[in-house]
PyMOL Python script that loads the backbone (N, CA, C, O; Angstrom):
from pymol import cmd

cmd.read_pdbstr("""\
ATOM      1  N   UNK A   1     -15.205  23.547  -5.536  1.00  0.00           N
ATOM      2  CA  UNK A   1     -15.217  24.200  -4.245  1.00  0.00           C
ATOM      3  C   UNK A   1     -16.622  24.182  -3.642  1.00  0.00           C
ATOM      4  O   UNK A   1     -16.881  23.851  -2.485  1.00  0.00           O
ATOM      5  N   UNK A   2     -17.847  24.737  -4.943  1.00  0.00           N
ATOM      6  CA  UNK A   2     -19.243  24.131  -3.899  1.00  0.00           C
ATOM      7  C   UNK A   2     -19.316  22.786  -3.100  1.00  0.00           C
ATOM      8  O   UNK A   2     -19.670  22.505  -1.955  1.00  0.00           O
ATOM      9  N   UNK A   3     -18.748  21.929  -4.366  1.00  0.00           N
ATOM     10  CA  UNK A   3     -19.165  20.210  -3.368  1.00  0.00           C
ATOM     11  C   UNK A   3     -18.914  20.366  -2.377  1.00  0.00           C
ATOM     12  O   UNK A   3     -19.665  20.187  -1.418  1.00  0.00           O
ATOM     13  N   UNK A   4     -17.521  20.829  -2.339  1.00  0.00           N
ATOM     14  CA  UNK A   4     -16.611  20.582  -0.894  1.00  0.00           C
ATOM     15  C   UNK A   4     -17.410  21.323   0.653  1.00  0.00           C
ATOM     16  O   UNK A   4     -17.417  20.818   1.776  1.00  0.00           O
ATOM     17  N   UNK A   5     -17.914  22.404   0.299  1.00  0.00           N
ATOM     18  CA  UNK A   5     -18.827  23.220   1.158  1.00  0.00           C
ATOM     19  C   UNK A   5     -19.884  22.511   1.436  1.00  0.00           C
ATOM     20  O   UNK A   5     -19.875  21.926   2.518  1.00  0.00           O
ATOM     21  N   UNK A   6     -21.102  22.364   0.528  1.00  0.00           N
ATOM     22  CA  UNK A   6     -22.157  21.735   0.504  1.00  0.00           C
ATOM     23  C   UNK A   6     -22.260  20.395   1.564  1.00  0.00           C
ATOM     24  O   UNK A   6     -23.224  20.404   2.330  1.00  0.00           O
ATOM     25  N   UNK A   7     -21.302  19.239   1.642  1.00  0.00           N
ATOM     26  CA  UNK A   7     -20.995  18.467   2.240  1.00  0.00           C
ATOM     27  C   UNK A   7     -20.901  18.431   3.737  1.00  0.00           C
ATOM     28  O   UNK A   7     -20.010  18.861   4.469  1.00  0.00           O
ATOM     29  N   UNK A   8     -22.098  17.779   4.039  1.00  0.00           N
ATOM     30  CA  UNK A   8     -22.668  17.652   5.287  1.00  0.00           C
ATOM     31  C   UNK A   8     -22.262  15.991   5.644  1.00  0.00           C
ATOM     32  O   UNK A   8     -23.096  15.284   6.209  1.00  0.00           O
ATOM     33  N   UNK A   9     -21.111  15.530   5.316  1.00  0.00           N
ATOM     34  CA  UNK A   9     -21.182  14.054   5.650  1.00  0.00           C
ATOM     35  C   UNK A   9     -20.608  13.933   6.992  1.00  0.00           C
ATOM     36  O   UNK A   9     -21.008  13.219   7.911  1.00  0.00           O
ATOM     37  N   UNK A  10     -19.341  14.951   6.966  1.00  0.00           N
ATOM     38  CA  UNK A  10     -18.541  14.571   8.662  1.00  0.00           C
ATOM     39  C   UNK A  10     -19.568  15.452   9.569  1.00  0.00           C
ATOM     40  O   UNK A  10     -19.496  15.107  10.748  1.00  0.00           O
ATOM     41  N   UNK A  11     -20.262  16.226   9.394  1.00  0.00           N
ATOM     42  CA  UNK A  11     -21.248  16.537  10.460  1.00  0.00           C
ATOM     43  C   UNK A  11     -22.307  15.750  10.774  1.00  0.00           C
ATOM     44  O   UNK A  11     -22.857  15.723  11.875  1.00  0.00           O
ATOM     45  N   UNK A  12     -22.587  15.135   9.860  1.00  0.00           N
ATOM     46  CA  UNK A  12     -23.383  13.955   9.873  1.00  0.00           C
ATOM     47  C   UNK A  12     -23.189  12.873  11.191  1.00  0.00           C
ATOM     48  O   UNK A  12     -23.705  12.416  12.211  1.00  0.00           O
ATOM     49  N   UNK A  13     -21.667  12.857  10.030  1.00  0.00           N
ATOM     50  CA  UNK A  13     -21.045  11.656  11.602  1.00  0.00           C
ATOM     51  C   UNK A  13     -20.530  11.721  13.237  1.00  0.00           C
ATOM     52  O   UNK A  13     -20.205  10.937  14.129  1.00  0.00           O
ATOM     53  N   UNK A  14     -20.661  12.995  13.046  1.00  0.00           N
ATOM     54  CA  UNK A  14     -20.566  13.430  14.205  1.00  0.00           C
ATOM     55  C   UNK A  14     -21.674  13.785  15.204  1.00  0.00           C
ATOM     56  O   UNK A  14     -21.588  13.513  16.401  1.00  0.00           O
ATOM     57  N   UNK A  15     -22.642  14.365  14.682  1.00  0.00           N
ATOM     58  CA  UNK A  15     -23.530  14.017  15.478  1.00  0.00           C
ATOM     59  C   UNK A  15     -24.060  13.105  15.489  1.00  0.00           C
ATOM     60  O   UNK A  15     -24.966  13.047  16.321  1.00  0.00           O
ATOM     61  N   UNK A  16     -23.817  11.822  14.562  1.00  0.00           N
ATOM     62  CA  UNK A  16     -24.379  10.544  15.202  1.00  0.00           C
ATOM     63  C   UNK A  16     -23.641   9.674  16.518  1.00  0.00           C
ATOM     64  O   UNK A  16     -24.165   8.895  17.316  1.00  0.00           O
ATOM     65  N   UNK A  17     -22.397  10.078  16.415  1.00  0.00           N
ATOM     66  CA  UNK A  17     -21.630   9.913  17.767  1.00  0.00           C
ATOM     67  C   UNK A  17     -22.021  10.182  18.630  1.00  0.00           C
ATOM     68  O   UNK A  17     -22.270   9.347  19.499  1.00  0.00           O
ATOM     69  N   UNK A  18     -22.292  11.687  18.804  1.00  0.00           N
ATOM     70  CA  UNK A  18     -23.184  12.366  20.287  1.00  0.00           C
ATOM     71  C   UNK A  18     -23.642  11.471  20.602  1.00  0.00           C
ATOM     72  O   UNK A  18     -23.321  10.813  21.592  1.00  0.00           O
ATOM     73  N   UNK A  19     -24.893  11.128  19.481  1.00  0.00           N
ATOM     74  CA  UNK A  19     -26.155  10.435  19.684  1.00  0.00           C
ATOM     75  C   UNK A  19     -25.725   9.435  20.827  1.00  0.00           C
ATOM     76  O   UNK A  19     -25.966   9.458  22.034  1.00  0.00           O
ATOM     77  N   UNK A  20     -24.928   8.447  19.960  1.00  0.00           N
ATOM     78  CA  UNK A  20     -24.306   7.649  20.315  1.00  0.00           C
ATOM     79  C   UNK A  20     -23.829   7.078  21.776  1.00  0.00           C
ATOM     80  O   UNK A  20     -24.077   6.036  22.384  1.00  0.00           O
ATOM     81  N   UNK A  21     -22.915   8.403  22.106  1.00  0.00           N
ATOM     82  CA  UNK A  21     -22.702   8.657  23.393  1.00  0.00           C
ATOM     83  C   UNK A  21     -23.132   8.661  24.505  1.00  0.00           C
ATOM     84  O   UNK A  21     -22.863   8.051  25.540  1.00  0.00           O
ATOM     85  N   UNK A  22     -24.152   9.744  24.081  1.00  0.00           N
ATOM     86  CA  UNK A  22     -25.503   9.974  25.052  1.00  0.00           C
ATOM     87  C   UNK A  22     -26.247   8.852  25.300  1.00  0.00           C
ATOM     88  O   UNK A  22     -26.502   8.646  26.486  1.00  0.00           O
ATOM     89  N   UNK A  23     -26.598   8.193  24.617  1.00  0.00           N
ATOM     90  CA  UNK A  23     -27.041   7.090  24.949  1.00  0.00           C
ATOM     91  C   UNK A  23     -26.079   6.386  25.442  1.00  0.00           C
ATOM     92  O   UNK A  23     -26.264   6.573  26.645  1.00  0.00           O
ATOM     93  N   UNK A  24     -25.041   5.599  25.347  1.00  0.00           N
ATOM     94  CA  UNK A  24     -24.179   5.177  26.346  1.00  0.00           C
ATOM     95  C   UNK A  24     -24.178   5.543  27.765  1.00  0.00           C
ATOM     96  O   UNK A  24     -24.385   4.757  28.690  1.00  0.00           O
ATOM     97  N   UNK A  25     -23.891   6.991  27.883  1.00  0.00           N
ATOM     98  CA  UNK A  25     -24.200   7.655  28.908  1.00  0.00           C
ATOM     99  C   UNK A  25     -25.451   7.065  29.802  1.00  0.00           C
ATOM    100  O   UNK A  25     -25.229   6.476  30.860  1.00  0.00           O
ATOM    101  N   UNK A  26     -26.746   7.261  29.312  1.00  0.00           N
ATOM    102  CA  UNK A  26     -27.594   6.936  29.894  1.00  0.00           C
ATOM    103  C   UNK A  26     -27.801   5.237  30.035  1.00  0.00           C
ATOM    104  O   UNK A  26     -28.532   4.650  30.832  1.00  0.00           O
ATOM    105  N   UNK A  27     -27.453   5.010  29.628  1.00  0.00           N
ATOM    106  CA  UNK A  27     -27.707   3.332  29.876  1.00  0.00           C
ATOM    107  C   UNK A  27     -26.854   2.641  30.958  1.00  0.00           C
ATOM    108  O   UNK A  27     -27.180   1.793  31.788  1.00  0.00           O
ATOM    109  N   UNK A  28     -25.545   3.302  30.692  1.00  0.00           N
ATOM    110  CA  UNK A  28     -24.317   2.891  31.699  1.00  0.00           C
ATOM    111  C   UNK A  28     -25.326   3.472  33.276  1.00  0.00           C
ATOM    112  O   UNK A  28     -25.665   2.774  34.232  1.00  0.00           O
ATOM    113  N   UNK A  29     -25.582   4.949  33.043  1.00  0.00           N
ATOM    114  CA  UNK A  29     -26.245   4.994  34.605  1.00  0.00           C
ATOM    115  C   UNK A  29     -27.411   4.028  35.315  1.00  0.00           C
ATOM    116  O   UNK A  29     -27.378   3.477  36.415  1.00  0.00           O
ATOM    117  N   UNK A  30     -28.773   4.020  33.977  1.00  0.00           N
ATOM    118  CA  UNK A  30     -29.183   2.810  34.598  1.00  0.00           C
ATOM    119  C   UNK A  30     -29.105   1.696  34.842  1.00  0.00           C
ATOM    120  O   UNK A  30     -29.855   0.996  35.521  1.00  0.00           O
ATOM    121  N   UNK A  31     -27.882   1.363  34.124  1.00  0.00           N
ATOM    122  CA  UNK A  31     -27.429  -0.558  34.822  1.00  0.00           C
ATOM    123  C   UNK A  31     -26.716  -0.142  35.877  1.00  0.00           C
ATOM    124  O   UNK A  31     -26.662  -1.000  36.759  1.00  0.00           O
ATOM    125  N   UNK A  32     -26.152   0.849  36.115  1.00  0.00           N
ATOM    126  CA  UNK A  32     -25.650   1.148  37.827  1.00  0.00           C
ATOM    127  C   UNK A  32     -26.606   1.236  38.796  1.00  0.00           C
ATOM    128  O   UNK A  32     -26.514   0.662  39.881  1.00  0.00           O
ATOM    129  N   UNK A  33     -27.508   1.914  38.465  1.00  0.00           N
ATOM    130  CA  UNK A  33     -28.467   2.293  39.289  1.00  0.00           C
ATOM    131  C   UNK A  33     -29.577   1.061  39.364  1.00  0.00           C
ATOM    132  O   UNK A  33     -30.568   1.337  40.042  1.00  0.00           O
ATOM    133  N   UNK A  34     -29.555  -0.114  38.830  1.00  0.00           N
ATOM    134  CA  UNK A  34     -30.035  -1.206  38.635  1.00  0.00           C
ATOM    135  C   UNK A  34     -29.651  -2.013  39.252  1.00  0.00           C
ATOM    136  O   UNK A  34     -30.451  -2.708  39.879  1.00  0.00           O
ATOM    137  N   UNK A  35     -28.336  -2.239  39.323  1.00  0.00           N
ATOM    138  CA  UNK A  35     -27.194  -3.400  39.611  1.00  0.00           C
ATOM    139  C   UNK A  35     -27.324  -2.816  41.041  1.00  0.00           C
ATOM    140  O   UNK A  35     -27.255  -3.749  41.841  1.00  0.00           O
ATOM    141  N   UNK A  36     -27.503  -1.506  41.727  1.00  0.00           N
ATOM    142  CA  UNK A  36     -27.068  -1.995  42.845  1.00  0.00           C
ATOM    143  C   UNK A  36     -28.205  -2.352  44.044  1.00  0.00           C
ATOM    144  O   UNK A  36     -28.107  -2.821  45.178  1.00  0.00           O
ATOM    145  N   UNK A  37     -29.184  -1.952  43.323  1.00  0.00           N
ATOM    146  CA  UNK A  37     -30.801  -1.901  43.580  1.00  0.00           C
ATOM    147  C   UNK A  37     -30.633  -3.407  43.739  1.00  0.00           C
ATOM    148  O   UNK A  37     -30.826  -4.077  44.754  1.00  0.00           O
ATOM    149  N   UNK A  38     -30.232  -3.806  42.530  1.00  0.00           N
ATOM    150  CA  UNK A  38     -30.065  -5.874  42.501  1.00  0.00           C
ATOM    151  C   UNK A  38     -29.598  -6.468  43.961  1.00  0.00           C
ATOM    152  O   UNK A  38     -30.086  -7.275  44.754  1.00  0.00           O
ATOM    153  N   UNK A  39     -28.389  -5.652  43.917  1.00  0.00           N
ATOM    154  CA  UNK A  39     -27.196  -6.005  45.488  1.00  0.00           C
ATOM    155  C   UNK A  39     -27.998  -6.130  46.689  1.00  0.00           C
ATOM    156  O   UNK A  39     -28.022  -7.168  47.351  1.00  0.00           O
ATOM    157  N   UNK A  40     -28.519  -5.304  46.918  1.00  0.00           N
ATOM    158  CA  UNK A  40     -29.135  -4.715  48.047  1.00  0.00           C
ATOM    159  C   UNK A  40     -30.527  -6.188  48.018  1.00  0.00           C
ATOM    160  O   UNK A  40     -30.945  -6.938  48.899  1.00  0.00           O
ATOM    161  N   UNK A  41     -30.777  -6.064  46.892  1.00  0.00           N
ATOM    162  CA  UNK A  41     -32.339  -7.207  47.150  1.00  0.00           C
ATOM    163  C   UNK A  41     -31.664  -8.493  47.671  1.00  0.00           C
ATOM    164  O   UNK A  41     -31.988  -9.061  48.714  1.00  0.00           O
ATOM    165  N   UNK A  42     -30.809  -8.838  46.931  1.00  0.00           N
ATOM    166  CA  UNK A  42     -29.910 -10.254  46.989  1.00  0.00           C
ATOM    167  C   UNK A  42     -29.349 -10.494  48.396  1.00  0.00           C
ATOM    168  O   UNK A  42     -29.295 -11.619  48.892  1.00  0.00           O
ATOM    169  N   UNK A  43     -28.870  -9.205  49.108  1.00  0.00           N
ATOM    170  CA  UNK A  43     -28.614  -9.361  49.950  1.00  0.00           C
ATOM    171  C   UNK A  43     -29.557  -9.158  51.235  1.00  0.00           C
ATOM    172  O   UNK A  43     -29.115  -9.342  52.369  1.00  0.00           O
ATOM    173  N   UNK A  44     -30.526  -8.873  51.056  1.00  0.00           N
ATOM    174  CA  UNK A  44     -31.824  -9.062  51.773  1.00  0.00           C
ATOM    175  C   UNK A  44     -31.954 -10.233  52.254  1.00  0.00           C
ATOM    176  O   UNK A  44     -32.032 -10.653  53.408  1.00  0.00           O
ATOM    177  N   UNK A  45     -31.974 -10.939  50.801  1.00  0.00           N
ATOM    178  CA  UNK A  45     -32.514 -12.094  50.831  1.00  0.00           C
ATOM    179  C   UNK A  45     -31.785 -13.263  51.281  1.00  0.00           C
ATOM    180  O   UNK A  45     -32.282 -14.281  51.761  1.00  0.00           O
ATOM    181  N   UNK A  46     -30.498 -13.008  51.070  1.00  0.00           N
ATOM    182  CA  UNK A  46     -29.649 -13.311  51.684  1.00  0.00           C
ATOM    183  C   UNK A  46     -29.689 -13.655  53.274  1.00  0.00           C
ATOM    184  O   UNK A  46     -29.946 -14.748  53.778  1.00  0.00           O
ATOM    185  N   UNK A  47     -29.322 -12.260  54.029  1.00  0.00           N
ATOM    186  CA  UNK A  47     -29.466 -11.986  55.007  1.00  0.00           C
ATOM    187  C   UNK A  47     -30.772 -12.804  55.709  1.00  0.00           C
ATOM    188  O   UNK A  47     -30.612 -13.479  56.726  1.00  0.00           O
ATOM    189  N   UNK A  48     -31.880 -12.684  55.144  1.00  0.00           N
ATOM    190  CA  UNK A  48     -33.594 -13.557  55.683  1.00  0.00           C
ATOM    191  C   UNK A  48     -33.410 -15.219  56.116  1.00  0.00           C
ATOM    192  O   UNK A  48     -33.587 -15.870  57.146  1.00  0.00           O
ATOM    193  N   UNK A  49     -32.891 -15.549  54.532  1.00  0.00           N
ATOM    194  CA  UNK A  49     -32.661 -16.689  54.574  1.00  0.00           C
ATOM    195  C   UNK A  49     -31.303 -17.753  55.742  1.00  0.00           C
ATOM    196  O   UNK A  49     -31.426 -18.918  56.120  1.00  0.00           O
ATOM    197  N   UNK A  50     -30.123 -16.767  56.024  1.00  0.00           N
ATOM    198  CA  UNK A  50     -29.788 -17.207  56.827  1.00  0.00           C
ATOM    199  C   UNK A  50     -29.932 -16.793  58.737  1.00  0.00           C
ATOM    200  O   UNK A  50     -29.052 -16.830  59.597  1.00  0.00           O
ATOM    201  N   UNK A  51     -31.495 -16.397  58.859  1.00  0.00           N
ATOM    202  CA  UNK A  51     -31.763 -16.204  60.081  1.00  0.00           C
ATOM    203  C   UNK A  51     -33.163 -18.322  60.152  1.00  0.00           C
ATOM    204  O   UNK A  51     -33.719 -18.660  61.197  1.00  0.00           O
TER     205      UNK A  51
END
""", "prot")
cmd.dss("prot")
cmd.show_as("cartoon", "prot")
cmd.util.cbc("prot")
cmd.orient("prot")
């Protein structure tokens, strides 16, 4: 019954998920926030080039 207590493995794994997550989280926002920053240049340039 101690082992069974003592045993920190599924908490373990679980907060490496968070981790996990969170970082997903944040990365997904800056390739959005990247990608459209991209759009906008491309289409600048776009736009320049066919005047």
């Amino acid at each position: 019954m101690r082992k069974f207590l003592k045993n920190n493995k599924g908490a373990t794994a679980i907060e490496y998920g968070l981790i996990a997550a969170l970082i997903a989280v944040a990365a997904i926002t800056a390739m959005s926030s990247v990608g459209s920053k991209l759009t906008k240049t491309f289409n600048n340039v776009s736009d320049n080039l066919g005047q």
